[in-house]
VOBA-1610 file (N, C-alpha, C; in pm, whole numbers, padded with zeros to 5 digits, always signed):
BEGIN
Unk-03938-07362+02602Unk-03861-07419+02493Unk-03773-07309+02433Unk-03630-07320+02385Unk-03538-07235+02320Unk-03585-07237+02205Unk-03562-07091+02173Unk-03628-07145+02020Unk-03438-07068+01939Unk-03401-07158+01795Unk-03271-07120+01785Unk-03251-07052+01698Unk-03208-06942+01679Unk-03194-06824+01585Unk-03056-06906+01499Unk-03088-06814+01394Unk-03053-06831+01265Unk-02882-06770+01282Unk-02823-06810+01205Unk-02680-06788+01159Unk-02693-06586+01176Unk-02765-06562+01121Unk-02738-06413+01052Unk-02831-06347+01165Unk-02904-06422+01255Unk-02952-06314+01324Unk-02864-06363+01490Unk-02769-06423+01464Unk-02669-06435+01569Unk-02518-06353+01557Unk-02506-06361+01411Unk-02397-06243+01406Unk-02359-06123+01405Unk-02256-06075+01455Unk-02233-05903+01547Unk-02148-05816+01439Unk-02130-05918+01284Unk-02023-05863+01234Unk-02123-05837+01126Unk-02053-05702+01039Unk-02197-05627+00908Unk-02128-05645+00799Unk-02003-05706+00768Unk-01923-05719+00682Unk-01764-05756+00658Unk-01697-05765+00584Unk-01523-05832+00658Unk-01467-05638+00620Unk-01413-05602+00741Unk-01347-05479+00740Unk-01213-05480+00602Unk-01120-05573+00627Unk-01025-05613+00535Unk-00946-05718+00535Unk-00901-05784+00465Unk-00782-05864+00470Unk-00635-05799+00479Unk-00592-05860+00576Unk-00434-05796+00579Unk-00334-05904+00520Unk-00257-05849+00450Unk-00088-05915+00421Unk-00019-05861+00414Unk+00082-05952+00424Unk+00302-05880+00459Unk+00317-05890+00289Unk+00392-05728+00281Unk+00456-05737+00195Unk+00658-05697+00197Unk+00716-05671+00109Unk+00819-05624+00205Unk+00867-05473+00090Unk+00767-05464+00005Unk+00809-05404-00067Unk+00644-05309-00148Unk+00617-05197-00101Unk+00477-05137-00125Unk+00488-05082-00288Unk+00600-05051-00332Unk+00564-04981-00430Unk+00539-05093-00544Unk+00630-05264-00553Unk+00592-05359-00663Unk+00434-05418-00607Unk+00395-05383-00464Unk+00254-05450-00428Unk+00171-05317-00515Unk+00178-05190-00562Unk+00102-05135-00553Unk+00106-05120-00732Unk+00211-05152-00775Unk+00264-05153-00922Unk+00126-05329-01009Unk+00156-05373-00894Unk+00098-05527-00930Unk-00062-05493-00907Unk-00114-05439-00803Unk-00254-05418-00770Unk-00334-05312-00835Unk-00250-05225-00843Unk-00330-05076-00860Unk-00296-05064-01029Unk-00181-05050-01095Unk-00167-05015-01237Unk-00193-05137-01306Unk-00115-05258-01272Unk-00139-05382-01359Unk-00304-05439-01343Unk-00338-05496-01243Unk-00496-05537-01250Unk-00564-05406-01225Unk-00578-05281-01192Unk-00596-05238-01246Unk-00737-05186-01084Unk-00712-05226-00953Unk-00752-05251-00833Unk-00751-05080-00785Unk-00866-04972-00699Unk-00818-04864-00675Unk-00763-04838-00509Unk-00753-04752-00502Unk-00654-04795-00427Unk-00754-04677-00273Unk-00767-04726-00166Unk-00898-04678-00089Unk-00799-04609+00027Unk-00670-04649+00045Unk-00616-04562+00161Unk-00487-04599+00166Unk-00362-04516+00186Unk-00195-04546+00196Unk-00131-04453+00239Unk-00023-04502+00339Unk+00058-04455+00388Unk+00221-04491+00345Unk+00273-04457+00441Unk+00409-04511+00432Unk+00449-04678+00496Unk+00350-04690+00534Unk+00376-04852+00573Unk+00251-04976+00519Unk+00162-04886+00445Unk+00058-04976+00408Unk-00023-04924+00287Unk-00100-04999+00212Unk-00144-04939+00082Unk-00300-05079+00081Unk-00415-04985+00082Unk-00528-05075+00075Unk-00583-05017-00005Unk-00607-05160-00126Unk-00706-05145-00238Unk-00840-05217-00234Unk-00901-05176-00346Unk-01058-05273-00320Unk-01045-05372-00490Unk-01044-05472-00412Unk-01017-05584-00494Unk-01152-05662-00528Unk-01244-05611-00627Unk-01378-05682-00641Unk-01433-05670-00556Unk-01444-05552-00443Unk-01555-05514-00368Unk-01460-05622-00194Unk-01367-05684-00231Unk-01260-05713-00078Unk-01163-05597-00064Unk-01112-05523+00033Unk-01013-05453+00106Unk-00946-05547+00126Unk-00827-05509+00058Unk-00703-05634+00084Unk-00592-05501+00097Unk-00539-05507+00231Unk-00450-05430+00289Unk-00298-05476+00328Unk-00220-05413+00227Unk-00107-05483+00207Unk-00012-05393+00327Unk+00050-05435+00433Unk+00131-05408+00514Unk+00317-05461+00483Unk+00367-05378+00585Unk+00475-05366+00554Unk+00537-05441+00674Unk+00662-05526+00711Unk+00665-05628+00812Unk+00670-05540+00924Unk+00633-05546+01078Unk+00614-05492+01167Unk+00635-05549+01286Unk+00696-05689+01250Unk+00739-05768+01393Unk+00600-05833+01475Unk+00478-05749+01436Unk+00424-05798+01556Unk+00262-05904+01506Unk+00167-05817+01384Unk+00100-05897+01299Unk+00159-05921+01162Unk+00252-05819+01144Unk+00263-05891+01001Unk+00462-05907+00965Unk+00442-06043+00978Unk+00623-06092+01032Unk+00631-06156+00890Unk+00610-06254+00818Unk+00667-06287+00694Unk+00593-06278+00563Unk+00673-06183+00438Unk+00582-06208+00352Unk+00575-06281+00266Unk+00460-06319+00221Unk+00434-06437+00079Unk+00395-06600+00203Unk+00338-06581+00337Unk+00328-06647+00376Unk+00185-06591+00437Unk+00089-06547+00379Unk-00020-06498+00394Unk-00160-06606+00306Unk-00278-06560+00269Unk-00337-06660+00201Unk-00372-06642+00063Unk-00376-06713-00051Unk-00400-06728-00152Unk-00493-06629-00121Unk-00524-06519-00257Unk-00654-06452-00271Unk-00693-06504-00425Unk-00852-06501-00430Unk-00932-06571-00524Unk-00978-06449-00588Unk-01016-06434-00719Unk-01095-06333-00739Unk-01138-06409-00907Unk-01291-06359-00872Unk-01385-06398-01023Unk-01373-06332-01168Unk-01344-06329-01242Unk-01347-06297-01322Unk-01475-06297-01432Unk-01549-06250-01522Unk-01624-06245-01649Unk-01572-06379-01732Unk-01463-06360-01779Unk-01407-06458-01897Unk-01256-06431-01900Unk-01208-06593-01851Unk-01109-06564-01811Unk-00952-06601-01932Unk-01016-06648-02040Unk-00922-06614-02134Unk-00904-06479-02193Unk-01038-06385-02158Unk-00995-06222-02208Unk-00957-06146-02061Unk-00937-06198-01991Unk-00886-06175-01863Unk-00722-06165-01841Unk-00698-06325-01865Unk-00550-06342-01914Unk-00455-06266-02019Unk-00519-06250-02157Unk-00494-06189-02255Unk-00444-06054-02195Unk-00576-05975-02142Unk-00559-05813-02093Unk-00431-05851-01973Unk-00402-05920-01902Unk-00316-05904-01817Unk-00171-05921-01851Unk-00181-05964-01968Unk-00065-06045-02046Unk-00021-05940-02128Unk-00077-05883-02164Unk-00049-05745-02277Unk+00007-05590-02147Unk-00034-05643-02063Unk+00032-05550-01914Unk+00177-05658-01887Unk+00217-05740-01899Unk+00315-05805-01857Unk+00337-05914-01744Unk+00192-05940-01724Unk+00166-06061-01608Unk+00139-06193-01665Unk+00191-06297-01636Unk+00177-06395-01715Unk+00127-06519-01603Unk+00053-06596-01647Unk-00011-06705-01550Unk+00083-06809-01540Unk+00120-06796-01396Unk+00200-06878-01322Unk+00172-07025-01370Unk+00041-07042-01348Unk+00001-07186-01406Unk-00121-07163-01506Unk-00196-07273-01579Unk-00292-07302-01609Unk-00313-07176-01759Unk-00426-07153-01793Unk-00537-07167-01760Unk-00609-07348-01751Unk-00636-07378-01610Unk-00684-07501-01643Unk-00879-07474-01626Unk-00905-07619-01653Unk-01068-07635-01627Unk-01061-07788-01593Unk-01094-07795-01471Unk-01138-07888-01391Unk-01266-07920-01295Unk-01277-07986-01270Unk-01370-07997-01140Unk-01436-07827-01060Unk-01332-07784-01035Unk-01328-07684-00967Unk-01376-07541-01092Unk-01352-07565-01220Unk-01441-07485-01303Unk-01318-07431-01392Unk-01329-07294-01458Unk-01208-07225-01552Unk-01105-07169-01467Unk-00977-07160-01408Unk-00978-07075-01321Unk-00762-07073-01353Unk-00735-07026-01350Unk-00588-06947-01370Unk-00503-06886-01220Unk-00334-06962-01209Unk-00287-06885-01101Unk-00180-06804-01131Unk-00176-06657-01064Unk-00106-06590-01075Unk+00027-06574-01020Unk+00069-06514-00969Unk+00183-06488-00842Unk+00214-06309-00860Unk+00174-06246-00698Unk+00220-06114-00718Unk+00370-06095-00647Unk+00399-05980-00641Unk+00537-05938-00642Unk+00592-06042-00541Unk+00543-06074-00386Unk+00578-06134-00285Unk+00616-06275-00302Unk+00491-06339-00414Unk+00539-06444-00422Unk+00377-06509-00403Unk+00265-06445-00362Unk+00145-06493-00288Unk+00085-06536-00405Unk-00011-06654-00417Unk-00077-06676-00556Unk-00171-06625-00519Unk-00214-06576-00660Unk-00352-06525-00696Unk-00444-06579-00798Unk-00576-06653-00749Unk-00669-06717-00837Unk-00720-06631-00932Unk-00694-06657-01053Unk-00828-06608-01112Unk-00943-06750-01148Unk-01100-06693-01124Unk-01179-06820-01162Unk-01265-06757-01239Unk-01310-06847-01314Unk-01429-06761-01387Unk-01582-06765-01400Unk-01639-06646-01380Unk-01785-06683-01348Unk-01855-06800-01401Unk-01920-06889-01367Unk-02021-07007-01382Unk-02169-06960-01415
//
């Protein structure tokens, strides 16, 4: 008889290395990530700048023809927040203002941003 192993003792992967996105412009991705939210910044060059975004590597690239061809056509990134009306406030007093909301729905407290490219950015707030 097979006997069927579990999700986690079938997988080869120990963690997500990083998320990549196109930007076309490193210094407003790094102006928006690193000084405004406030994200540090784990490795950069001249064509790429990776920060740690709540414990995600989100590695912002520069277009390259071959993985990273258009930017602001990458995926929404989510990130949790504590409380997200003193969240907003602090980001707002930096000069970022919520694209939409703050709404509360179904889906819980949660606020969208937009960084330099154009990509939205969730904020939600812990439950």
């Amino acid at each position: 008889m097979l006997r069927r192993k579990n999700a986690r003792d079938m997988t080869m992967f120990e963690e997500c290395a990083f998320i990549a996105v196109t930007t076309t412009d490193l210094a407003k991705v790094k102006l928006f990530w690193v000084t405004l939210l406030g994200c540090a910044v784990l490795r950069e060059d001249e064509n790429y700048l990776m920060v740690d975004a709540g414990g995600v590597r989100l590695c912002f690239d520069l277009p390259d023809g071959e993985d990273h061809e258009r930017p602001g056509s990458d995926p929404v990134i989510g990130l949790k927040v504590k409380d997200l009306d003193v969240a907003l406030e602090a980001l707002s007093n930096r000069g970022i203002r919520a694209a939409g909301g703050p709404f509360n729905d179904r889906h819980g407290k949660w606020a969208k941003l937009l960084d330099p490219d154009g990509r939205t950015v969730i904020l939600t707030e812990r439950v």
